[in-house]
N, C-alpha and C positions, 0 to 999 in steps of 0.2 A: 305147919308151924303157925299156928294162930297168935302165940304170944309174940312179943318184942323177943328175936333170938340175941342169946349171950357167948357171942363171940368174941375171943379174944384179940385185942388190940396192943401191936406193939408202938409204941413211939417212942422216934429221937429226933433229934434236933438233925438240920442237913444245912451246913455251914455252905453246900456247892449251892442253893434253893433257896438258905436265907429265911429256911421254914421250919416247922416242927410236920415230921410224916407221922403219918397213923398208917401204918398197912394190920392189915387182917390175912393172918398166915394160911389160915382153913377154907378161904374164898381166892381162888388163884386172881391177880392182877386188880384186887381189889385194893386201892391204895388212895387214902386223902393227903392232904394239907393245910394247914392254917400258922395264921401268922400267933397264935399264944396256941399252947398246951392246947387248954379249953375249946378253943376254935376246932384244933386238927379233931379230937375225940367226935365234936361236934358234927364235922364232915365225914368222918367214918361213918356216924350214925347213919346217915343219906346215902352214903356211898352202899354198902353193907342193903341197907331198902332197895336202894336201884338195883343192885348187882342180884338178889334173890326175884324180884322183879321181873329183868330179862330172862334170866334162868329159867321162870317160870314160860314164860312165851315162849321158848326155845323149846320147852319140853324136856330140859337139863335137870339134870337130880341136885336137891340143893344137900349139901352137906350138914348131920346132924351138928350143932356146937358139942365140941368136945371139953372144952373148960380149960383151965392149965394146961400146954403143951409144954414140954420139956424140949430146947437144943444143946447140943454139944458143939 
C-alpha cells in the first residue's frame, strides 16, 4: 500500500465520552476521538497510520480497503 489507503470511517457522537468516535470497521480496535467531527476524522487518519504501522512490524497482513461496507 504505497498510497494514503481509503478506509472506511464510521462516526457518532458518544454522549457516555462527550466525544464524536471515528472507528474504522476493516482495522479490528482501530478506533479515535475528537472533540468536533473534523478532529475525530482527523485522528482516524493517525490512528489508521499507526495501526498499519504496527501491523507491519508484527508481520500482520494489512487488510486490502474494501470501500462501502454494508451492516444489517
Amino acid at each position: 500500500m504505497k498510497n494514503k489507503p481509503h478506509y472506511e470511517i464510521i462516526i457518532y457522537w458518544s454522549k457516555d465520552d462527550n466525544n464524536f468516535i471515528a472507528e474504522v470497521p476493516e482495522l479490528p480496535g482501530c478506533i479515535a476521538d475528537g472533540n468536533s467531527y473534523t478532529e475525530a476524522v482527523k485522528n482516524a487518519e493517525i490512528v489508521i497510520a499507526e495501526w498499519i504501522e504496527t501491523a507491519l512490524s508484527l508481520g500482520r497482513p494489512i487488510p486490502e480497503p474494501r470501500g462501502r461496507l454494508m451492516f444489517a
